[in-house]
Every structure is written in structure tokens, then in C-alpha cells.
C-alpha positions, 0 to 999 in steps of 0.5 A, spaced: 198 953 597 197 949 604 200 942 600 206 947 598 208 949 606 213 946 609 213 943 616 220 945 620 221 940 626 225 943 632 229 937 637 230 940 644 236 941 645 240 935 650 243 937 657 248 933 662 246 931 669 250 932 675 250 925 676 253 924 669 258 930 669 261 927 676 260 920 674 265 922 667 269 926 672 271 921 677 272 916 670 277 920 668 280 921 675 280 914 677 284 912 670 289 918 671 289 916 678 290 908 676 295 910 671 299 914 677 298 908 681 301 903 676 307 908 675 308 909 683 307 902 683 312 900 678 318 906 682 316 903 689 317 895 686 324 898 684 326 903 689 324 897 694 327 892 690 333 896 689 333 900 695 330 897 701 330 890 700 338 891 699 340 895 706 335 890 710 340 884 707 346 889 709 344 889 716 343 882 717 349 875 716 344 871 713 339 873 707 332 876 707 328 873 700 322 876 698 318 872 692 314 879 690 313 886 692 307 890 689 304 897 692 297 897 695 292 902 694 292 903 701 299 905 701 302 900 703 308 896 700 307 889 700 312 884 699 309 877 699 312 869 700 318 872 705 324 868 707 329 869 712 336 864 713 341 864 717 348 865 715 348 857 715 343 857 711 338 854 716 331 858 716 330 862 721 322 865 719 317 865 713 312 871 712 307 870 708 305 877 706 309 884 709 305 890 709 310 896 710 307 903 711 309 909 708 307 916 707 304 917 700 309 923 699 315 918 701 312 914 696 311 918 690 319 919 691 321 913 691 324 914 698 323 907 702 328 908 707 327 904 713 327 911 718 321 912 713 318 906 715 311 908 719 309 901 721 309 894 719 305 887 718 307 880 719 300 876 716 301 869 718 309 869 720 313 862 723 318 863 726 323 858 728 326 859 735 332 853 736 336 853 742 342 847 743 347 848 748 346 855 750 347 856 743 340 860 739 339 860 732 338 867 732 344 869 735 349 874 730 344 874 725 344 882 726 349 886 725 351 891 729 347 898 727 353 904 726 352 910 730 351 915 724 346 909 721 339 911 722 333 905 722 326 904 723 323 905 729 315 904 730 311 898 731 311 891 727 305 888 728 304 879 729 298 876 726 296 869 726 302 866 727 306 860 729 312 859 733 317 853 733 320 852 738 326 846 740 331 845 746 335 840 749 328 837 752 323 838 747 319 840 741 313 844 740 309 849 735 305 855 738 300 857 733 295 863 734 301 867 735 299 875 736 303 882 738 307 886 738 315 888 736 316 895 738 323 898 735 325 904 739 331 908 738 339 905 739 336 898 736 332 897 743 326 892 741 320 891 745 316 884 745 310 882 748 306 876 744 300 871 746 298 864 743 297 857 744 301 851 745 295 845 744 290 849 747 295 852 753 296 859 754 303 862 752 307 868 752 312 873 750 315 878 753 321 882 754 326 886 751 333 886 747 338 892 747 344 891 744 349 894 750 344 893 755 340 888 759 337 884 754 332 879 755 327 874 752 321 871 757 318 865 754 312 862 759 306 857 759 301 853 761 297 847 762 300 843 755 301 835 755 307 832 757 306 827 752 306 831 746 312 835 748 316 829 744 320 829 751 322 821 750 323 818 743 319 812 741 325 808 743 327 810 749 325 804 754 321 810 759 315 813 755 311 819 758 303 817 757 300 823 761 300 828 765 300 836 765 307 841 765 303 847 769 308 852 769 313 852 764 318 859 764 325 859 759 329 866 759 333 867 754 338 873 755 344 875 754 352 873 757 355 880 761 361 879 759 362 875 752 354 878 749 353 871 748 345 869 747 344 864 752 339 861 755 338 863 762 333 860 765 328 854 763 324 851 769 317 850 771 312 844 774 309 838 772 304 834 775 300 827 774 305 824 769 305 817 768 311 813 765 311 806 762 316 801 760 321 799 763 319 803 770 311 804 771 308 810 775 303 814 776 301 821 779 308 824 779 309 830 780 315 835 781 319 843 781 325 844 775 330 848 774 336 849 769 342 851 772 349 850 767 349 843 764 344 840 770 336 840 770 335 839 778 328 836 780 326 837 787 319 836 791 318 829 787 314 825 788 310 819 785 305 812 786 309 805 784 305 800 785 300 805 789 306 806 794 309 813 795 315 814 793 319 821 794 325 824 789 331 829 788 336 830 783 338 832 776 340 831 770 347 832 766 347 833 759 354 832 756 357 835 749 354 830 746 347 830 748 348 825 752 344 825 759 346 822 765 341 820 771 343 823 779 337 822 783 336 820 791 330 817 792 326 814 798 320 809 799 318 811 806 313 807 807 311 801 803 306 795 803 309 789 802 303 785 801 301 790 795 309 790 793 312 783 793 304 779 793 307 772 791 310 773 798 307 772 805 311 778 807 309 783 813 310 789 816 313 796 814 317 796 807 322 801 807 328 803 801 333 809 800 337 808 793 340 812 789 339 813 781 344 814 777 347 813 769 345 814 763 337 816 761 337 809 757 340 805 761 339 807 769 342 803 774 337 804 782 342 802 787 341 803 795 338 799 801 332 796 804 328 794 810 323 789 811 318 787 818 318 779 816 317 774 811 314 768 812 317 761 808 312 754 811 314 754 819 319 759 818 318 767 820 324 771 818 325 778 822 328 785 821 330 784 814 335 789 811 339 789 805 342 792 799 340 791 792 342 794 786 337 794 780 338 795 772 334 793 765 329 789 769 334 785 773 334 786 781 340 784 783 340 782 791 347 784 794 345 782 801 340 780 805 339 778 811 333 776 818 333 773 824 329 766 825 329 761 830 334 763 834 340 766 828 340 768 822 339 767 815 343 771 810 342 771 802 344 775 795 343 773 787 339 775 782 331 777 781 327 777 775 321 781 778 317 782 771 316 773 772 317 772 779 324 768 777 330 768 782 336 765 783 339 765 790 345 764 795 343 762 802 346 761 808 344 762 815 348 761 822 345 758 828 338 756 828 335 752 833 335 745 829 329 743 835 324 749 831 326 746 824 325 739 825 321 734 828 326 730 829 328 728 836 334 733 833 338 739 837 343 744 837 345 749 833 345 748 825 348 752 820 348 752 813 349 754 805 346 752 799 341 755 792 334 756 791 332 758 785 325 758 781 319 761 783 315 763 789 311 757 789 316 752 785 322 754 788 328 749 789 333 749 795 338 745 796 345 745 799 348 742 805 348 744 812 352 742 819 349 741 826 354 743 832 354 740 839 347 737 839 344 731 841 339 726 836 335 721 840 339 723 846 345 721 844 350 727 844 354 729 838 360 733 836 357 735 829 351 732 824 352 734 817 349 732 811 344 735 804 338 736 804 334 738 797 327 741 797 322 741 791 317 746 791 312 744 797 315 738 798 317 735 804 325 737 805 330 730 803 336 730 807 342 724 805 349 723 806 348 724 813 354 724 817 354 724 825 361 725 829 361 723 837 367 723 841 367 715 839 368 715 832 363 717 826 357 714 825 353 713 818 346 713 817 347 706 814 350 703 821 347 706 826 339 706 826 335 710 830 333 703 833 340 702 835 341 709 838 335 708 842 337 701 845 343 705 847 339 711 850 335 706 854 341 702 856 344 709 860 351 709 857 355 714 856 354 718 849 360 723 850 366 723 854 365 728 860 360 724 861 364 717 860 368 721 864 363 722 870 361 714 869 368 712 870 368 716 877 362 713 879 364 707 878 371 707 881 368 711 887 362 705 887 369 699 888 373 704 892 367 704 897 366 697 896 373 695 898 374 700 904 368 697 906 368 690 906 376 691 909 372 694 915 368 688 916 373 683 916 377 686 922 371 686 925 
């Protein structure tokens, strides 16, 4: 009986936890939520392809392209590889993603106007900011909002962005760049920004209101002169080094035609140096844009370690062609450290004027010097004019004082090889201080010297006036004379006038000429004049005599 009793097994029954009901739960929440979401996401792309995106190109003269639109699930509309283009088809930014924040419900029913708008995104934008002629890239780009229309006003906030800026003068990238754009009622913008330009502070400031004052400050820092591209590769001045301190551009607008402009640029500089076809170092100097001129002011400079000081401005044509206006002044130059192929002394000093084009600059004024020092000679109070271009100094006058007169020269000066080719002349030098000859009276001359420093040849002819060669006196003494480097001077063709007849070195020795002088005879016609009167005098007296002694 107990093999025919059946055994009955009873399996407990199996009950769900909290933790699986809510796990189940939040499964089917999120795939309902993930559907919703798919299908939200599916009505904002098209409402704000449709919609949205659409009324930005209409409020622009240009075009707003957008790569792709999707929806965050953070509620954010997010459109992504964005490109903004002027009405000429020149880019004017590039977003590489907008996030766009609305209400939920306002997304939901598809209602994605720009007054919805609760704040907007720019994750790595560029921005391309061009400013020729007083004429900005940016300007007419927006058109002018309605009255009845109602825009977005709220914050639009910059992240990792870059700015590209270009002028009349340079061109730079800021990067870093971080802030804010507020758009308030009446299409007041607001703008406050930060970045770097190679590691220089900048900043953006300012606010645009389209019937109101409307400006845009731009300022910076410590950036390096030489990476601002202010010269180009070919340009025969370079910029090697130094620092823009303060560099400040203003952009606003015109009050009476609304025309974006440029109303202030102007800044600072310190410690440039310039190679090429003018070398210095340590400039300095305060700028300023007024109108289609850049004025500098408080310049200064070392040229060949000598102080220099300049003011003027640069003019810019319609064709972009600029032009060089500056006053400069060498108050106190060191001739020995300036001109050191020369045995010069004294104070260097030159006032001149830079003018012409930017390539081409053309240095022109005048100059004085204490003395320079040629063999036995010593030219003082030299004063001149000078103008110099493309390496050339062309000497336009010259002149000293030396022995007794004056020497005067003018020509052409290559300072880079020290090769010169001049006209000399001078006026009555005291011939007794030139030569060792027993020779006197006042010399004048005129001739060439050309070469260098050391071998230089001079040469040209010369005249002696009133003067005396070994005692005897002459009406003038002319000749040539050539002189080689440090050789002695040559002198030919001599020729000597006395007021009894011209004489020729060939004729007259210097043995013959000394016979004369021991002899005492007359060596001019006062002289012979006198000697006639002795003589007569000496007969006379003779005669009266010997008739008195008769009739004693």
C-alpha cells in the first residue's frame, strides 16, 4: 500500500523584487521616452530646417548654411558645420557646432522662433573680421529688423574660438577667444570678449545699436611686431623684432550716412629693429590713424648707435599705395663711430625730411660737422645738403673752411663700399700752408676725387693769383695736379705770368729764378717803377752836383 502512494511536489510560487518592477519600469520608460524623442527629434530638424533656419537667411544679405540639425537630450537644438557668407560670397564665420536652448514644450510643438530662443552656443567658432579703406566685411550683412518683428534677445555664449583679423597694415589670428554676445531689445548687441594673439592679451568690447551709438573696441598687448606681416618678403625694409605694446582699433559707425567704419586705430611700439635697406634698432614710437594718414609722433631711434628722433605720417592712396612724410632729426652725432674710414671730429648733426613711396623712400636735408682731417689739411664748420635714395648718398653741397679759405664739394656716395665720386673746388687757400715750396698767395681750384677713402684720386687743375715763387713776384701761377691715393701730389703744365711776359717751367729754372732774386732786379712793374725812380733821382743828384763843383 505505501509503493501505490503517490508523492505530490509543491514549487513555491516566484515573486518580482522592487528593484526588477522598477528596472522594467524605467526600460519601457525609456524606450517610450527614446521613441518620443526620435519623433521630437525628427519634428524640431524639420520645423528648424523649415522654419528657423529660413527666417535666419531672411534676416541676413548673404546666406547662413548649416551641415546638419539634430536634438540633443539635453533639449538643445544643435546644428553642426555652420557657415556664414556675405552677399559677395566671402566667408564671414564658421561654428563647428551651435547649441540652441529652448523650452521642452516649445519643442515638443515644433515652435522654434527666434523669440523662443533662451540661449545659444558657439563651440569653436572663426570669425573673419576685414577692414580695408574703412570698409568692414561685416557691414549690410543684416538687414534691417521691422518694428512689428519680434527677435531673440538672450545671451550667446563663445567658446574656443579664433578671430581673424586683417587691415590696411596687418594680419593676425587671435585664438582662445571667449565671451559673450548680449542681444537686447531694439537689436541692441552687447559684446565683451578675451584672447590671445601669440600669447598677447586681447579684448573685445563694445555695443552695436542700429539708430544709436554703435561701437566696437578692439584692444591688445605685447604682440611681436614681426609676426604682425606688417612688410612683405620683398619689401627693401624688414621688421626683425620689437614689441606693439598697446595696439587699440575702434570700430564704429558714421552719424550721418550709418557707414561701418573704422574710427580709431592707434597704439605703441617699442624695440623694433629694421633690416635692409636702413638698419636700426631700438625704435620706439606713439600712432594714430586720422582719415587716410597714420601719424607717428615721440619717434625714436639708434643708427649705428646714434639717437635719431622722428615725426611724420604715412598716407595711404585708393590704390593701397603709401607714401613716407616724416621730419627726422640727428641731434648729436659721433662722427668717429659714423663715417669711420674718416679722421673726422667734432659734433655730427642732420635735420632731413623722409618723403615718397614706402619702397622707394627718398631722405633729403642738411647736415653739419666740426672738421675733417685729409693729410696736412684740416677742413672746419662743414655744412651741406645731401639727399639719399636706394643706398646712393648724393651729396648736393659741401662746404669748410681751411687755410686761410674755403672748399666746397658735391657728388655721389656709396656708403655701403665707401666709393665716392666727387666735384671739388676751393677759393683762397693760402698756398704757403699747401706746399713746401718756397710759393705764396692766394690758390683757387677745381677738380675730381673719386674712389675710396684710402685710394682715392684727385685731380684737376688749380691758379695762384698775385703771389710770389722764389721771390719773384707773379700775376698768376696755373697748372694741374693729380694725386694717387698717398702719394705725393704731381703737378704739370705749369704756367707763370709776371708783368714781363709768361714764363714756362721748361724756360725758367728755379736756378734762373734765384740768379734773378740775388741780382735784386725788379720782379714786377711797381717795383720797376720804383727802381726807374731811384735810379733817375740817383743821376739827377749825380748832375746837380758835379755842376756845383764845377762853378766852384
Amino acid at each position: 500500500m505505501a509503493d501505490n502512494q503517490q508523492i505530490i511536489t509543491i514549487n513555491p510560487q516566484k515573486k518580482w523584487s522592487k528593484k526588477k518592477i522598477g528596472l522594467l519600469i524605467f526600460a519601457v520608460v525609456f524606450l517610450a521616452g527614446t521613441i518620443l524623442f526620435q519623433l521630437a527629434a525628427g519634428k524640431v530638424r524639420q520645423a528648424a530646417e523649415q522654419a528657423l533656419l529660413v527666417q535666419v537667411n531672411e534676416a541676413v544679405n548673404g546666406q547662413i548654411i548649416v551641415g546638419d540639425i539634430d536634438l540633443s537630450i539635453l533639449g538643445y537644438v544643435q546644428a553642426k558645420e555652420v557657415q556664414v557668407i556675405s552677399a559677395a560670397g566671402k566667408p564671414l564665420a564658421k561654428i563647428n557646432r551651435v547649441q540652441i536652448r529652448y523650452n521642452w514644450s516649445d519643442l515638443i510643438k515644433g515652435q522654434l522662433g527666434p523669440q523662443l530662443i533662451q540661449r545659444v552656443t558657439l563651440e569653436k567658432p572663426e570669425f573673419w573680421i576685414i577692414c580695408h579703406q574703412d570698409s568692414l566685411n561685416w557691414d549690410g550683412f543684416l538687414k534691417t529688423t521691422k518694428k512689428e518683428q519680434s527677435g531673440f534677445a538672450g545671451i550667446v555664449k563663445i567658446q574656443d574660438g579664433k578671430l581673424h583679423l586683417e587691415t590696411d597694415f596687418f594680419e593676425k589670428t587671435a585664438d582662445q577667444l571667449t565671451g559673450e554676445l548680449a542681444f537686447r531689445q531694439e537689436d541692441e548687441v552687447g559684446l565683451s570678449a578675451t584672447g590671445k594673439v601669440d600669447q598677447a592679451a586681447l579684448r573685445l568690447d563694445g555695443q552695436w545699436i542700429p539708430k544709436g551709438i554703435s561701437e566696437i573696441t578692439l584692444s591688445a598687448k605685447g604682440m611681436e611686431v614681426a609676426k604682425l606681416g606688417l612688410t612683405t618678403a620683398d619689401a627693401p625694409l624688414q621688421l626683425a623684432d620689437g614689441s606693439l605694446d598697446e595696439l587699440t582699433v575702434k570700430i564704429g559707425k558714421d552719424n550721418s550716412s550709418g557707414a561701418i567704419l573704422v574710427k580709431t586705430l592707434a597704439g605703441r611700439f617699442s624695440n623694433v629693429t629694421t633690416t635692409g635697406a636702413l638698419v636700426l634698432t631700438e625704435c620706439s614710437a606713439e600712432f594714430e590713424k586720422q582719415g587716410d594718414a597714420f601719424q607717428f609722433s615721440n619717434g625714436q631711434a639708434l643708427y649705428q648707435g646714434q639717437t635719431i628722433t622722428a615725426s611724420g605720417q604715412v598716407l595711404t592712396a585708393p590704390s593701397g599705395e603709401k607714401t613716407l612724410d616724416f621730419a627726422i632729426q640727428l641731434p648729436a652725432g659721433d662722427p668717429a663711430v659714423m663715417l669711420p674710414d674718416l679722421q673726422a671730429g667734432g659734433v655730427l648733426t642732420a635735420q632731413g625730411k623722409v618723403s615718397g613711396s614706402a619702397f622707394s623712400p627718398v631722405l633729403s636735408g642738411n647736415f653739419t660737422l666740426g672738421s675733417l682731417q685729409f693729410g696736412d689739411m684740416l677742413i672746419s664748420d662743414i655744412n651741406g645738403t645731401f639727399s639719399y635714395t636706394q643706398q646712393t648718398l648724393q651729396l648736393l653741397t659741401a662746404k669748410g673752411a681751411t687755410i686761410g679759405g674755403s672748399v666746397a664739394a658735391s657728388g655721389t656716395i656709396y656708403p655701403a663700399t665707401q666709393q665716392y665720386s666727387l666735384s671739388i673746388s676751393g677759393s683762397g687757400l693760402d698756398t704757403s700752408q699747401l706746399s713746401k715750396k718756397d710759393v705764396s698767395g692766394p690758390l683757387s681750384l677745381t677738380g675730381s676725387a673719386s674712389g675710396s677713402t684710402s685710394t682715392a684720386t684727385v685731380k684737376g687743375s688749380f691758379a695762384i693769383h698775385n703771389g710770389k715763387a722764389y721771390g719773384i713776384s707773379f700775376r698768376t701761377l696755373t697748372g694741374n695736379f693729380i694725386k694717387k691715393g698717398s702719394a705725393e701730389v704731381e703737378v704739370s703744365n705749369l704756367v707763370i705770368k709776371t708783368d714781363f711776359g709768361v714764363f714756362y717751367p721748361e724756360q725758367l729754372s728755379q736756378s734762373v729764378i734765384e740768379r734773378l732774386h740775388d741780382r735784386n732786379l725788379p720782379a714786377t712793374s711797381t717795383e720797376l717803377k720804383e727802381k726807374v725812380k731811384e735810379k733817375v733821382t740817383e743821376k739827377v743828384t749825380e748832375k746837380l752836383l758835379e755842376k756845383l763843383f764845377d762853378k766852384g
